[in-house]
C-alpha positions as CSV (number, residue, x, y, z in Angstrom):
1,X,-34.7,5.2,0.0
2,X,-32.2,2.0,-1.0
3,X,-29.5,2.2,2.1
4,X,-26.1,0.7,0.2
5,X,-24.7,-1.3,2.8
6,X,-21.1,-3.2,2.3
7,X,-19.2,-6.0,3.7
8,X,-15.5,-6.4,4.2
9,X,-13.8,-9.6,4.8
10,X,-10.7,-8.5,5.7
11,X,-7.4,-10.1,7.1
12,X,-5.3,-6.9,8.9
13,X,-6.5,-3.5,8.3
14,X,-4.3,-0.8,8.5
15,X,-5.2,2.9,8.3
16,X,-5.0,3.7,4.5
17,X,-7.9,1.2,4.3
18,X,-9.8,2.7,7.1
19,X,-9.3,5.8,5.6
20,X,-11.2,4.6,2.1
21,X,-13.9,2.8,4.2
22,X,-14.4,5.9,6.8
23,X,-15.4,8.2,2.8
24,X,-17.1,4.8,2.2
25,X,-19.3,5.6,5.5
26,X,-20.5,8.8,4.0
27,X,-22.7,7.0,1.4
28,X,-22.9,3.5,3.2
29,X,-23.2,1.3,6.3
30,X,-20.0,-0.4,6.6
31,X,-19.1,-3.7,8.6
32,X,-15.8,-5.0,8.6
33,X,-14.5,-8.7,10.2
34,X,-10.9,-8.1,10.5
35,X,-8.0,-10.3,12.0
36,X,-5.7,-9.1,14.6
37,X,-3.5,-6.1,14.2
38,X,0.4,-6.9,12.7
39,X,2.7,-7.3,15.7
40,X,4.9,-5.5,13.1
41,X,3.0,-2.9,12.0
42,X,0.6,-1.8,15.2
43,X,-1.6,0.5,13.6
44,X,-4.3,2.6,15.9
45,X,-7.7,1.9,15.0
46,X,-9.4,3.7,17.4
47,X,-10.0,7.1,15.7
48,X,-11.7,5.5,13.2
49,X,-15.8,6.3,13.5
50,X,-19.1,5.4,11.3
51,X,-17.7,2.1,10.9
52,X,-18.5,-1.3,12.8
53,X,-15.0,-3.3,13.0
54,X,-15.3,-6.8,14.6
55,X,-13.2,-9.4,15.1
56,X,-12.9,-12.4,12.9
57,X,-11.7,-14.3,16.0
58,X,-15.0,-13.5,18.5
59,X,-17.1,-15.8,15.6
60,X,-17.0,-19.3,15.0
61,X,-18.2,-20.1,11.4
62,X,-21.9,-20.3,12.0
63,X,-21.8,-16.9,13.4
64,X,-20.0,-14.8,11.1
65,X,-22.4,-16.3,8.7
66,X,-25.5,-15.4,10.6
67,X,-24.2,-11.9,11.2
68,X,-23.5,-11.3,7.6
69,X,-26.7,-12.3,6.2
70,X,-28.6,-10.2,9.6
71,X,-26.4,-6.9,7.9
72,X,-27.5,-7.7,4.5
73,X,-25.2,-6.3,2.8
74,X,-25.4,-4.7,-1.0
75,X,-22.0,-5.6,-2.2
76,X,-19.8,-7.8,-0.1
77,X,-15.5,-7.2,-0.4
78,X,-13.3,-9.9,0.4
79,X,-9.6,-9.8,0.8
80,X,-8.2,-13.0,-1.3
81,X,-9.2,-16.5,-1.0
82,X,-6.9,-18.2,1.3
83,X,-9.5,-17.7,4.2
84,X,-11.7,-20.7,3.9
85,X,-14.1,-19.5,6.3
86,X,-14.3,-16.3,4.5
87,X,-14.7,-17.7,0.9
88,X,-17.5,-20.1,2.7
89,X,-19.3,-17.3,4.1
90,X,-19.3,-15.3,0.8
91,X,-20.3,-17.9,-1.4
92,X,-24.0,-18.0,0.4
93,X,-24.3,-14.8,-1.4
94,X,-22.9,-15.8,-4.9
95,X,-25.2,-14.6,-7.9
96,X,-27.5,-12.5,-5.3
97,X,-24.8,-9.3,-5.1
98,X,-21.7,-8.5,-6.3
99,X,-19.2,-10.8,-4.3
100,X,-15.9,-9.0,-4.5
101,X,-12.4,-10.4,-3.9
102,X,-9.1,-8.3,-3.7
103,X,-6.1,-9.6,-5.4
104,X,-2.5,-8.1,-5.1
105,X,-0.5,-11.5,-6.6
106,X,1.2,-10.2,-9.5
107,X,1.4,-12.6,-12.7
108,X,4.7,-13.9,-12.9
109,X,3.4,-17.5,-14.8
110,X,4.5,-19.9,-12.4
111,X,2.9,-23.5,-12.7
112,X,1.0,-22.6,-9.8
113,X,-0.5,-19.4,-11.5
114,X,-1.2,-21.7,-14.5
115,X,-2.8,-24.5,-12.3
116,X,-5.3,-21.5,-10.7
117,X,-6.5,-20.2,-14.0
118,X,-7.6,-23.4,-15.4
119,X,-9.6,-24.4,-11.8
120,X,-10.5,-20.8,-11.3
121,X,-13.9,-21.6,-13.4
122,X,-14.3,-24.2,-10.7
123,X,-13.2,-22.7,-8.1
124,X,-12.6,-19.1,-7.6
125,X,-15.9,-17.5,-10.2
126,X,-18.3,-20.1,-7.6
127,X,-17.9,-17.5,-5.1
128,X,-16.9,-14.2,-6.3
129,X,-18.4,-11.9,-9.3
130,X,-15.7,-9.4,-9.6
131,X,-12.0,-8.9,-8.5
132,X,-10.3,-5.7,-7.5
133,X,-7.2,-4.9,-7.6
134,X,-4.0,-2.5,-7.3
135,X,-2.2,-2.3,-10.8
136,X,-1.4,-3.5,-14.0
137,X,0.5,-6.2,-12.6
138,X,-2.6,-7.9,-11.3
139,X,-4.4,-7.1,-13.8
140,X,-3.0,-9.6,-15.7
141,X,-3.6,-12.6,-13.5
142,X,-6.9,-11.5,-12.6
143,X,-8.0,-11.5,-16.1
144,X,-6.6,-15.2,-16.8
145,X,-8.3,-16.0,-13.9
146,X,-11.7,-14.9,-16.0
147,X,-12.3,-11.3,-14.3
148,X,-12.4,-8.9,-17.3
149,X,-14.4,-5.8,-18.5
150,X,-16.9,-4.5,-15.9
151,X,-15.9,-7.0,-13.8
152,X,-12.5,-6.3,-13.0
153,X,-11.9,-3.0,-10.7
154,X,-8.7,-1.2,-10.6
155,X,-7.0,1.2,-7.6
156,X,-7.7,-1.4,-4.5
157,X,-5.2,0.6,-2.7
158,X,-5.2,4.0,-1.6
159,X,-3.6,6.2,0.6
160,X,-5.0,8.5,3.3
161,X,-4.6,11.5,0.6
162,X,-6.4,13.8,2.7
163,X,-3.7,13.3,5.2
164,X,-0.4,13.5,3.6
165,X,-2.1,16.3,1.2
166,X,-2.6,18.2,4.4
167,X,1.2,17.1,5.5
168,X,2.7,18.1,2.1
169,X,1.1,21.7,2.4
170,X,2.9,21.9,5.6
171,X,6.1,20.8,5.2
172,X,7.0,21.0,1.1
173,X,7.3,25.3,1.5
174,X,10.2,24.7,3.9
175,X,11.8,22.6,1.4
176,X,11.6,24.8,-1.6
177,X,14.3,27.4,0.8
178,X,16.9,24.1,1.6
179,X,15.8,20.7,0.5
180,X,16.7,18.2,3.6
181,X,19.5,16.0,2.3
182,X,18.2,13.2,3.7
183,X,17.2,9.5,2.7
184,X,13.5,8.2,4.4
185,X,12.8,4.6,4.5
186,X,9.6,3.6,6.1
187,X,8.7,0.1,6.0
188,X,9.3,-3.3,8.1
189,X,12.6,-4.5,9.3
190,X,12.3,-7.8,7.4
191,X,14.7,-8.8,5.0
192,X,12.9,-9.4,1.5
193,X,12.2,-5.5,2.1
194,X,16.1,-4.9,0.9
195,X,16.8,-3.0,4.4
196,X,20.5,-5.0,4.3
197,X,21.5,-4.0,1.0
198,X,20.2,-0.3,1.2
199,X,22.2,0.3,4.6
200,X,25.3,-1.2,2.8
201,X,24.7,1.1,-0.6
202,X,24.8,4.3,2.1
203,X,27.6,2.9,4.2
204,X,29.7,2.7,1.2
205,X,28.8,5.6,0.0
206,X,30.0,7.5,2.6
207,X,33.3,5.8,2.8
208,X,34.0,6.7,-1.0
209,X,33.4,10.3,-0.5
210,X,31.7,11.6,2.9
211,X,28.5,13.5,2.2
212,X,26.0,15.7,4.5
213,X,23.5,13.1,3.8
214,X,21.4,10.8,5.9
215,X,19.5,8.1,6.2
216,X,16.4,7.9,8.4
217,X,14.4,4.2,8.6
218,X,11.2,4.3,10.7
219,X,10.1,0.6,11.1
220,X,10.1,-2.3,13.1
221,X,10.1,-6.1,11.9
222,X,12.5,-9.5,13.1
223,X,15.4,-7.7,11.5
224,X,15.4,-4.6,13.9
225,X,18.6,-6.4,16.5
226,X,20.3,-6.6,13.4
227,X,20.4,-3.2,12.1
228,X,23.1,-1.5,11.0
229,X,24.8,1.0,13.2
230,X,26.4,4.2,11.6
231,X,26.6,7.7,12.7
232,X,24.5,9.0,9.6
233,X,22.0,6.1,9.6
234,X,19.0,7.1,12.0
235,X,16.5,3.9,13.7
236,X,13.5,5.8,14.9
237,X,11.1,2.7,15.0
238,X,7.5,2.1,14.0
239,X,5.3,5.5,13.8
240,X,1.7,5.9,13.4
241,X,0.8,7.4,9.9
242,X,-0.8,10.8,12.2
243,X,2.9,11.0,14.1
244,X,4.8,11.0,10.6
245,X,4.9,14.7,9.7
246,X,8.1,16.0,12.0
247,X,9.6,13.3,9.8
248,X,8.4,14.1,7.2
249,X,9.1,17.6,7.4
250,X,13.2,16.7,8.2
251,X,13.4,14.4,5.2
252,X,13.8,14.6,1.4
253,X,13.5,11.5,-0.7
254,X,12.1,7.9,0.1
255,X,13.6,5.0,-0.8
256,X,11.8,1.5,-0.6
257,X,14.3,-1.3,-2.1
258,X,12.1,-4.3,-1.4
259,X,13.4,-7.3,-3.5
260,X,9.4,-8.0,-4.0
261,X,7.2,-6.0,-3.2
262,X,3.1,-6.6,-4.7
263,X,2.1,-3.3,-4.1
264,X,3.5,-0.4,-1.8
265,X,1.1,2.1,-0.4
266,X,3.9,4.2,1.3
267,X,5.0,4.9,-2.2
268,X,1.5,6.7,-2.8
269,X,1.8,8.4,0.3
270,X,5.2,10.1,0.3
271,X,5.0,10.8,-3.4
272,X,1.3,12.9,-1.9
273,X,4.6,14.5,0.7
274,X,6.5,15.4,-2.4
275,X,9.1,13.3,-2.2
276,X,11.1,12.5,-4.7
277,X,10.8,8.2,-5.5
278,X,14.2,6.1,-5.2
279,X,12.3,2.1,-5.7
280,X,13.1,-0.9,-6.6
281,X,11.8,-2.6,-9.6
282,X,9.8,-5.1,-7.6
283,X,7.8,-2.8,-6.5
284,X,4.2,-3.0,-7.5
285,X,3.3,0.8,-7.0
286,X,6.2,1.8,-9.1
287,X,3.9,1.5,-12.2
288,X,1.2,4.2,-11.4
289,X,3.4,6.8,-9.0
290,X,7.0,6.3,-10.6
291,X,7.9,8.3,-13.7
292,X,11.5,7.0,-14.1
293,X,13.5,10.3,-14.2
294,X,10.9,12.3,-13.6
295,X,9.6,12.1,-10.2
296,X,12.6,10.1,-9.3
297,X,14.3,6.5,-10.2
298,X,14.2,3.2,-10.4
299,X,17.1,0.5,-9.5
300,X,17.7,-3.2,-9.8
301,X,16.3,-5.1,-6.8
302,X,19.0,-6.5,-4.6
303,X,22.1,-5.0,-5.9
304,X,23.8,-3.0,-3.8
305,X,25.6,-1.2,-6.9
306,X,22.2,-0.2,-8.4
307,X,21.2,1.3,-4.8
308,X,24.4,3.5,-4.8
309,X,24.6,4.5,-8.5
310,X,20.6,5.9,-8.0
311,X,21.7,7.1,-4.4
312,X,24.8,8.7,-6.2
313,X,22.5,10.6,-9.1
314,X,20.3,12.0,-6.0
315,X,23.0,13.4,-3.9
316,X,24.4,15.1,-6.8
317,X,21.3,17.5,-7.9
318,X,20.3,20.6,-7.0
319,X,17.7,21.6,-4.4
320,X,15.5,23.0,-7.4
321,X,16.0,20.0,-9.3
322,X,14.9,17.8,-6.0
323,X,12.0,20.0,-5.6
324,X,10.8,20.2,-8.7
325,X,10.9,16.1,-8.5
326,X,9.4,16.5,-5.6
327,X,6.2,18.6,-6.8
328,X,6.3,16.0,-10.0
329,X,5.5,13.2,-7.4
330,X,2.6,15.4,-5.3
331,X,0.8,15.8,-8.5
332,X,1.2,12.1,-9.6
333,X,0.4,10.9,-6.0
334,X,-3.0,12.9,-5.7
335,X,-4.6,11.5,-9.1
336,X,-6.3,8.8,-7.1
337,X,-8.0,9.7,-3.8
338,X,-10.6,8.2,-1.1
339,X,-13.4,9.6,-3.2
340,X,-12.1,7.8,-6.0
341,X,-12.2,4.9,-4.3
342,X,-15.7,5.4,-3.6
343,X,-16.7,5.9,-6.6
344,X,-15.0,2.7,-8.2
345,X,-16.6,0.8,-5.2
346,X,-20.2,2.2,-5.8
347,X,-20.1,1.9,-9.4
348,X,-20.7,-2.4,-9.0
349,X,-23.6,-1.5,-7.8
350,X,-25.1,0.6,-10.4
């Protein structure tokens, strides 16, 4: 029997990948190299079984390399190209397996965009066979980098759907009697995230016309001494996904107003919660979980008067119309899973 065996070389994981790799396990033998964990964002690895995580600083060059080609691997998936060391390593296996890399650089045309399609032939298809993405937005680069048809994968990222499915069937009933009329913001305290202009948007908000709404921002990041204080603005800190559901359960609708943002898995994972979606157009993962108007709304990145108008349109609907957003977003949020995933992996390989 053929044992599938598959490679990661992978900057910081965090638990939404671990997550796809632990289904990944059930089929495969799985090694990841990984950096360090994100000061910012301090995930918990260690529930995480079936998989051998080691660390890209314990091997100098030579021995990442030897250890590599000692697993040999069937597939081997590796997270951009800005990692010499990486893109060295995976190039000693270029046209003997599928040599994957992950790209979540939307196309915006920039000169430097136009400067890697034209080496990419050079460059970038020397090493790697396919590329595998999140969205549309990548899409598009990818393929003018020369990845197309059965080469290009879609759905690189994925949320733990297992785990906020099991959250949503816990909290969303409670909702359905009095929807919580509160904001949720989950991401880092950094500033391109749009943390400054959201607080403002609320602040000002409740001096116009004082509401029973709240906002709650669970985070951490170099802009957490300079939060805003206000008595309906709640700082709770960073939270490990498995600690998120008394949260969840007290909140109503999440908000993310990055001012660029190239993917977004929270947005996944609180529309699998039921939440209804206030983003920002930057926002990579507005394309497959947003339904503007449907599962909630989208809003200029940056402006403050965009933030309060969409705020505005929230506070004034009903709970039935929240939780029938709400439900909209659990069903959008579930149509790509772990297995999913998987399968897209695998099918490289057939």
């Amino acid at each position: 029997m053929l044992i599938v065996k598959v490679a990661f070389l992978y900057t910081e994981v965090a638990g939404y990948f671990l997550a796809c790799a632990q289904e990944l396990s059930k089929s495969a033998e799985v090694l990841i190299f990984r950096w360090p964990v994100n000061k910012e964002a301090p995930f918990d690895l260690s529930s995480y079984s079936n998989l051998t995580l080691l660390d890209r600083t314990d091997y100098s060059q030579q021995e990442l390399e030897e250890k590599l080609h000692e697993f040999d691997p069937s597939a081997i998936i590796c997270s951009g190209w800005m990692d010499k060391g990486y893109t060295r390593a995976a190039k000693t296996f270029n046209k003997k397996i599928p040599v994957v890399v992950t790209m979540d650089n939307h196309w915006t045309g920039s000169i430097k965009q136009h400067l890697a399609t034209m080496t990419a032939p050079f460059h970038l298809k020397k090493v790697f066979t396919h590329a595998w993405v999140p969205g549309k937005p990548q899409a598009m680069f990818a393929e003018r980098l020369g990845f197309t048809g059965e080469h290009l994968l879609r759905n690189f990222y994925c949320a733990d759907a297992n785990l906020f499915n099991e959250q949503f069937k816990r909290t969303f009933p409670t909702k359905k009697d009095r929807f919580p009329r509160r904001f949720l913001y989950v991401a880092r305290y950094v500033e391109h995230k749009g943390i400054f202009e959201m607080w403002q948007a609320f602040s000002e908000l409740q001096e116009e016309e004082e509401t029973d709404w709240e906002l709650w921002c669970l985070g951490t990041g170099d802009e957490w001494d300079n939060k805003m204080e206000h008595d309906k603005i709640k700082h709770i800190g960073f939270v490990q996904p498995t600690e998120l559901e008394q949260y969840v359960a007290q909140t109503g609708v999440y908000i993310l107003p990055s001012k660029f943002e190239p993917w977004g898995v929270s947005v996944q994972e609180f529309a699998i919660c039921g939440f209804p979606l206030l983003l920002s157009n930057k926002i990579g993962a507005k394309w497959t979980y947003l339904k503007d108007g449907i599962n909630g709304f989208e809003f200029q990145a940056g402006s403050v008067k965009a933030i309060k108008e969409k705020m505005k349109e929230v506070m004034r609907m009903t709970d039935e119309e929240l939780v029938r957003m709400g439900e909209k977003s659990h069903e959008i949020g579930m149509s790509f899973t772990p297995e999913h995933w998987v399968e897209n992996l695998l099918s490289i390989l057939k």
